[in-house]
C-alpha positions in Angstrom: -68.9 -128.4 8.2 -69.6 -129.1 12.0 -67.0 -130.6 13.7 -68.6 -134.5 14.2 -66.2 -136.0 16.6 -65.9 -139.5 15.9 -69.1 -139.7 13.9 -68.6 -140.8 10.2 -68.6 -138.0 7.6 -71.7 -137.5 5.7 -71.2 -137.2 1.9 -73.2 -136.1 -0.9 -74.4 -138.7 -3.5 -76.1 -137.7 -6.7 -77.2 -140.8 -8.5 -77.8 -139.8 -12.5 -79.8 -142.2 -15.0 -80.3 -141.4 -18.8 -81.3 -142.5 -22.1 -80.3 -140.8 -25.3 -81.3 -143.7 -27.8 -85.1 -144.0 -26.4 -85.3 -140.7 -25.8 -89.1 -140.3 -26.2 -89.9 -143.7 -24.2 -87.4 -142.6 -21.4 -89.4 -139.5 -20.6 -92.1 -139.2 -18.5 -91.5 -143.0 -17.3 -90.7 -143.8 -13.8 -87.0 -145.1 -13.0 -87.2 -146.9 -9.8 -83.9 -146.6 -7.6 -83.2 -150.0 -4.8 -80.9 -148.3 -2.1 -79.1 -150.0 0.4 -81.6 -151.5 3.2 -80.6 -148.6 6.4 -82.4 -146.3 3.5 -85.3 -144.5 4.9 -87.3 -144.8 2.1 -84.9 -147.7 0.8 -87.0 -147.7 -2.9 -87.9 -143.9 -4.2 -89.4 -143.8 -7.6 -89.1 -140.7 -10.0 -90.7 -139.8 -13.6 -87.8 -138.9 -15.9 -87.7 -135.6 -17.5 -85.5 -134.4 -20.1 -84.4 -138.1 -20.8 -82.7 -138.2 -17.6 -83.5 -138.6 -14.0 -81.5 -137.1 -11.6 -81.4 -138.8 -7.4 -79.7 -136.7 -4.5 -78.8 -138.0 -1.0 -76.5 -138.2 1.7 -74.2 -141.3 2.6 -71.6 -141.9 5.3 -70.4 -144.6 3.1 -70.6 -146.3 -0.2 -73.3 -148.8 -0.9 -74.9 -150.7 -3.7 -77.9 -149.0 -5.9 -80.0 -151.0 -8.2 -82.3 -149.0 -10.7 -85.2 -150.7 -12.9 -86.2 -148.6 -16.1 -89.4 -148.4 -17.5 -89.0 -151.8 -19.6 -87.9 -154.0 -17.2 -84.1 -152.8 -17.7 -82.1 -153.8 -14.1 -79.1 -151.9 -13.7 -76.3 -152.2 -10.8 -73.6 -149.9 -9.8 -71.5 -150.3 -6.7 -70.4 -147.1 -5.6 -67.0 -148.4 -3.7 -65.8 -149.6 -7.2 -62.3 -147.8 -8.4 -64.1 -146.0 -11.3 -66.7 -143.8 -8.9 -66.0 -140.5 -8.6 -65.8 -139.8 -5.0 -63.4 -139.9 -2.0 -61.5 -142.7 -1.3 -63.4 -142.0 2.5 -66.9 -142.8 0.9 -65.1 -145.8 -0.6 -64.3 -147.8 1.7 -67.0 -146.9 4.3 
């Protein structure tokens, strides 16, 4: 990785959303993802396949994602939370 001074580092997020028990409702149904607002698109829609949907990105820092299922379903996860998997850098930018 390129040496970025005293730029932030840029980390990898994959964001992963699926449903085992409504399987055959899940797939093919759009999964709307709410990203933080300096998100260029901030809302990105995808169509589930395989019962899962699967959202890559890059972050300097952790953030807040909401995600709306198909049946109205809201779902929150903060990303800085103890139980995320991912550097204590991402964190507590």
């Amino acid at each position: 990785m390129p040496d970025l001074g005293n730029q932030p580092a840029i980390h990898a997020v994959l964001l992963r959303v699926n449903d085992t028990q409504r399987r055959s409702e899940f797939e093919g149904s759009d999964v709307t993802f709410h990203l933080h607002p300096t998100f260029n698109p901030d809302t990105v829609r995808i169509v589930a396949r395989n019962a899962e949907v699967l959202y890559s990105t890059r972050a300097w820092g952790a953030f807040t994602v909401g995600v709306e299922l198909f049946d109205g379903t809201k779902l929150e996860l903060d990303l800085s939370t103890p139980d995320t998997d991912a550097p204590d850098l991402f964190k507590t930018h």
